[in-house]
KOLLOLO-20398 format. One record per residue (C-alpha): residue number from 1; residue in three letters; x, y, z; chain. Coordinates in Angstrom, 3 decimals, padded with zeros to 6 digits. Layout:
NUM ALA X Y Z A
...
# end
This chain:
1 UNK 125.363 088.416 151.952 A
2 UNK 125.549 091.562 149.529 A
3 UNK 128.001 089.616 147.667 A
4 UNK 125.811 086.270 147.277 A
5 UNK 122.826 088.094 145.988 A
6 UNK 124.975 090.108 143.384 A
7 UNK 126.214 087.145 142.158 A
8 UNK 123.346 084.943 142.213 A
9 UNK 122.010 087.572 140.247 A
10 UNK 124.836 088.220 137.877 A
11 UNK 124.335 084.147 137.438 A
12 UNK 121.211 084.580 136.252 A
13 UNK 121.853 087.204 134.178 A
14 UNK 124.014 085.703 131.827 A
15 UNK 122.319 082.440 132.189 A
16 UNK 118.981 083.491 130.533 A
17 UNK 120.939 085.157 127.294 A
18 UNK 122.631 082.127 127.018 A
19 UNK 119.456 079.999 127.727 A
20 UNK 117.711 081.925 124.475 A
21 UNK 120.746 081.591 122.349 A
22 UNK 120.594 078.126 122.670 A
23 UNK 117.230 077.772 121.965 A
24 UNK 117.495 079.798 119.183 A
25 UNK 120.192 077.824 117.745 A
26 UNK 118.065 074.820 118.134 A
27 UNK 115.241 075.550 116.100 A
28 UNK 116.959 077.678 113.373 A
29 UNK 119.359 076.448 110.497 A
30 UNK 123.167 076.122 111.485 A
31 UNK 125.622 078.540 109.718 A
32 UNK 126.799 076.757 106.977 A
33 UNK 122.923 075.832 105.832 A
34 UNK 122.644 079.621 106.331 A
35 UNK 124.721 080.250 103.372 A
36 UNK 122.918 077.997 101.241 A
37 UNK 119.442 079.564 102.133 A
38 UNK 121.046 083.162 101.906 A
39 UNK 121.897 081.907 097.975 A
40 UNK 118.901 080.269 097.466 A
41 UNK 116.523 084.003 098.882 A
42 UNK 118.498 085.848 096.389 A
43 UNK 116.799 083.305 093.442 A
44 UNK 113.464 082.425 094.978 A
45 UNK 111.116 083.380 097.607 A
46 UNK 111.497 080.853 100.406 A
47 UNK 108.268 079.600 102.658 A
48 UNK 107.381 081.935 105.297 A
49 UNK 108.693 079.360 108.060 A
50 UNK 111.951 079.192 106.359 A
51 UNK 112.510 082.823 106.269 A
52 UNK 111.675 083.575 109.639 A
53 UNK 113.855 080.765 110.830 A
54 UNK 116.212 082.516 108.938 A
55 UNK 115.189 085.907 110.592 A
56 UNK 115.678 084.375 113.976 A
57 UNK 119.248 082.706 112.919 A
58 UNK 120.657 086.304 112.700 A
59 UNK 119.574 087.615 115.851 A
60 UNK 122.525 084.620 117.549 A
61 UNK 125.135 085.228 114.093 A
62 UNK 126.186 088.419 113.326 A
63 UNK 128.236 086.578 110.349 A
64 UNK 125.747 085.906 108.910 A
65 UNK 123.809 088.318 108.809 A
66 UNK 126.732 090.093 107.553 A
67 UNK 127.275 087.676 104.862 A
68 UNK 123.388 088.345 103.652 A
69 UNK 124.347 091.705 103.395 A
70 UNK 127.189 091.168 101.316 A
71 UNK 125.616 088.477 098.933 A
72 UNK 122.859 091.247 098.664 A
73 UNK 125.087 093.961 097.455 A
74 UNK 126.796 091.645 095.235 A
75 UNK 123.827 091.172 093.636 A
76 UNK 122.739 094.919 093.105 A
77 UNK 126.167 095.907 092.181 A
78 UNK 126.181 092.786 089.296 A
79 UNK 122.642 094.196 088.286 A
80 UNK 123.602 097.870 087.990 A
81 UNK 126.634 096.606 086.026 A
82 UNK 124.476 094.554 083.801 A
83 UNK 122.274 097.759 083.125 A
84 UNK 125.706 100.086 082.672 A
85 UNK 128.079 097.601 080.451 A
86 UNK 124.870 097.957 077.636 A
87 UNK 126.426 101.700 077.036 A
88 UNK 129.780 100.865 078.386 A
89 UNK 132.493 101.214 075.191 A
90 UNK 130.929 103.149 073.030 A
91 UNK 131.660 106.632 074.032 A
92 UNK 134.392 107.543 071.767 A
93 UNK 137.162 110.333 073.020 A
94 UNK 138.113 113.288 070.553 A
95 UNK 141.487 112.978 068.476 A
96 UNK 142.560 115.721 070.235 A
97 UNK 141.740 114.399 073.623 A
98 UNK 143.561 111.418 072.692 A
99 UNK 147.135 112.583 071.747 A
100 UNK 146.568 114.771 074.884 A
101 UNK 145.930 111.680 077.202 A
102 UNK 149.115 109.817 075.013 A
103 UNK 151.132 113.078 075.369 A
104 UNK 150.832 112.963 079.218 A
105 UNK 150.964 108.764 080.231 A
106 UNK 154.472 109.239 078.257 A
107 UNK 155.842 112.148 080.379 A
108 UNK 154.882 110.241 083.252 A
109 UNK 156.957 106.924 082.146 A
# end
């Protein structure tokens, strides 16, 4: 009897997880819409419903969420690039420096 009640209860367990995955899978966008959206946050505030949809989406998709996080330091890496590349080429190195840097690349070939 032991036995039968641990495993009704295991049962239920893993059937109410899977019961709120589901149902959070219905009423929030599938993955590949995700991508979309996750393109479209990074250019325009989206509605309130759409971003908690969204919200809700990466509590069932880790992959997701994980792709968010990668579009979003794209975009901060491409911005601090944009702000660097400005300055970027106009340093200029000493003659000396130079023939140094030329003396040891051809002691290395």
């Amino acid at each position: 009897m032991c036995d039968l009640q641990s495993g009704l209860k295991r049962q239920l367990t893993d059937w109410l997880p899977r019961r709120a995955i589901l149902l959070i899978a219905r009423y929030t966008p599938d993955c590949h819409n995700m991508t979309r959206l996750v393109s479209q946050s990074m250019d325009q505030r989206l509605p309130l419903s759409t971003w908690a949809r969204m919200k809700l989406h990466y509590l069932i998709c880790v992959w997701c969420e994980r792709y968010a996080e990668q579009i979003a330091f794209v975009k901060s890496a491409a911005r601090v690039f944009a702000t660097n590349s400005a300055t970027s080429g106009t340093e200029t190195i000493s003659p000396e420096k130079k023939k140094s840097l030329q003396a040891d690349i051809a002691s290395r070939l």
